[in-house]
C-alpha positions as CSV (number, residue, x, y, z in Angstrom):
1,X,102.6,97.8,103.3
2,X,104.3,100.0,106.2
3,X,107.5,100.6,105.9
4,X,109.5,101.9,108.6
5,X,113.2,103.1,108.0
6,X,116.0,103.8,110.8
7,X,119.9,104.2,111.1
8,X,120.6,107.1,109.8
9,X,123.3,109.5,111.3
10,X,126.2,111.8,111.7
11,X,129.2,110.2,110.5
12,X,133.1,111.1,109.3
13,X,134.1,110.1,105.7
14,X,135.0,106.7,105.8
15,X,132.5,105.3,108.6
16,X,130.0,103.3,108.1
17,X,126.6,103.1,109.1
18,X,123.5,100.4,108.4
19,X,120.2,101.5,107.6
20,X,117.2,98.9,108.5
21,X,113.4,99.1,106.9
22,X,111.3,97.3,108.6
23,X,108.2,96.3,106.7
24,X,104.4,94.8,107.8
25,X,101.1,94.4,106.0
26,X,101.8,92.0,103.4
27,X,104.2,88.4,102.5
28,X,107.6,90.5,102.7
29,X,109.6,87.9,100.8
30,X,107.0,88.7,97.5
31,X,108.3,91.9,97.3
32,X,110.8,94.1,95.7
33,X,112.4,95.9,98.0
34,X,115.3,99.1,97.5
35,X,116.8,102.2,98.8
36,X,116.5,105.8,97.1
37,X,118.3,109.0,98.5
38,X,117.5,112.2,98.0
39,X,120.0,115.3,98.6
40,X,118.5,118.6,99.0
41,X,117.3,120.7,96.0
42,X,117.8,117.2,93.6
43,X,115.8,114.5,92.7
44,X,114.9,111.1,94.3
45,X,117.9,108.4,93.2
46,X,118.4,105.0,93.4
47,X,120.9,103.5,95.6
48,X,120.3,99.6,95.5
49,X,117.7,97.0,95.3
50,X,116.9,93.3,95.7
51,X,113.9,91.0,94.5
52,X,112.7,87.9,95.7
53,X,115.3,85.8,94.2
54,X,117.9,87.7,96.2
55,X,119.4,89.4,93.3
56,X,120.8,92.6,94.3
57,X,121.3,95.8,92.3
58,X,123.5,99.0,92.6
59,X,124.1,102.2,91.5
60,X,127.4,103.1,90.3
61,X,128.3,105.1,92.8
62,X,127.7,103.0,95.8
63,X,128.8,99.3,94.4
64,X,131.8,97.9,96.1
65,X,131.1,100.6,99.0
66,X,126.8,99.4,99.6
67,X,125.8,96.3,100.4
68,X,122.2,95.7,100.4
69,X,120.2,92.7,102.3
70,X,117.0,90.8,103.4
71,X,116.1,88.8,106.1
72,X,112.2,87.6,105.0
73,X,112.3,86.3,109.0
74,X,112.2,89.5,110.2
75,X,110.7,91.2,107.3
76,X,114.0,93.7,107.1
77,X,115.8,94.9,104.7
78,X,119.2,96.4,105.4
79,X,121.8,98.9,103.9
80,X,124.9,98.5,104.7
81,X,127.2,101.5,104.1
82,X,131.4,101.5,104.0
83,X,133.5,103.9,103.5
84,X,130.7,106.8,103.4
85,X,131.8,109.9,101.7
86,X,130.0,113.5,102.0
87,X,128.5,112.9,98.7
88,X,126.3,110.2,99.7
89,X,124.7,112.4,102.2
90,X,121.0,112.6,101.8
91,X,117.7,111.4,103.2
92,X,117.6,107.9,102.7
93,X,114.0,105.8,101.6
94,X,113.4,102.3,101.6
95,X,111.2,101.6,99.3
96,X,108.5,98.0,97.9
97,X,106.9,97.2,95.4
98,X,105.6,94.1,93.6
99,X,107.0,91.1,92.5
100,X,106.6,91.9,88.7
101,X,106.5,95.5,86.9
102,X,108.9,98.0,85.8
103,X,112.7,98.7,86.4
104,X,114.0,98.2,90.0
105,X,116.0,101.7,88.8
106,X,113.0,103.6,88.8
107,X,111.6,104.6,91.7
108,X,108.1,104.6,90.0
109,X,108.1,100.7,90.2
110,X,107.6,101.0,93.9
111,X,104.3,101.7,95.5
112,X,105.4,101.7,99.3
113,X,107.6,104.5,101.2
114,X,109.1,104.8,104.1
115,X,109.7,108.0,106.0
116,X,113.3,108.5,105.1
117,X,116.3,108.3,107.3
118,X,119.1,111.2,107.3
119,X,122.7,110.6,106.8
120,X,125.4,113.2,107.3
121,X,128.9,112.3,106.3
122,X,131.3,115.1,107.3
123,X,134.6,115.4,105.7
């Protein structure tokens, strides 16, 4: 599976901004898919993810504020981002994995990468 990550930007607190991953190489709507970020000198987190059924999952510190999506027609999935603060800067990955195994929490459930996208929120 390639994945293939884009959106990212400079933006003020309170923007938004909507990441897209775009995937190929294998039946997207089997898949797993979620977004980790990663702020310099700390580790890979998780931000949200969705499974085939649709079910969507959040960290703490983006729900209410992230929504995450799929469209299996395009093979996308999509971040969208409200009311963006500086903390939530980081390099953003989308990430896929397989139907079945592990937590959709740990980032060691998913075996396909994207590049990463940056996003800036200034205050």
């Amino acid at each position: 599976v390639q994945l293939q990550a884009s959106g990212g930007g400079l933006v003020q607190a309170g923007d938004s901004l909507r990441l897209s991953c775009a995937a190929s190489g294998r039946t997207f709507s089997d898949l797993r898919m979620a977004w980790f970020r990663q702020a310099p000198g700390k580790e890979r987190d998780f931000v949200a993810a969705i499974i085939w059924t649709a079910t969507t999952y959040y960290a703490d510190s983006v729900r209410g504020r992230f929504t995450i999506s799929r469209d299996n027609d395009k093979n996308t999935v999509y971040l969208q981002m409200n009311s963006l603060k500086p903390e939530d800067t980081a390099v953003y990955y989308c990430a896929a994995g397989p139907r079945f195994g592990g937590s959709v929490y740990d980032p060691n459930s998913f075996k396909f990468w994207g590049q990463g996208t940056k996003v800036t929120v200034s205050s």
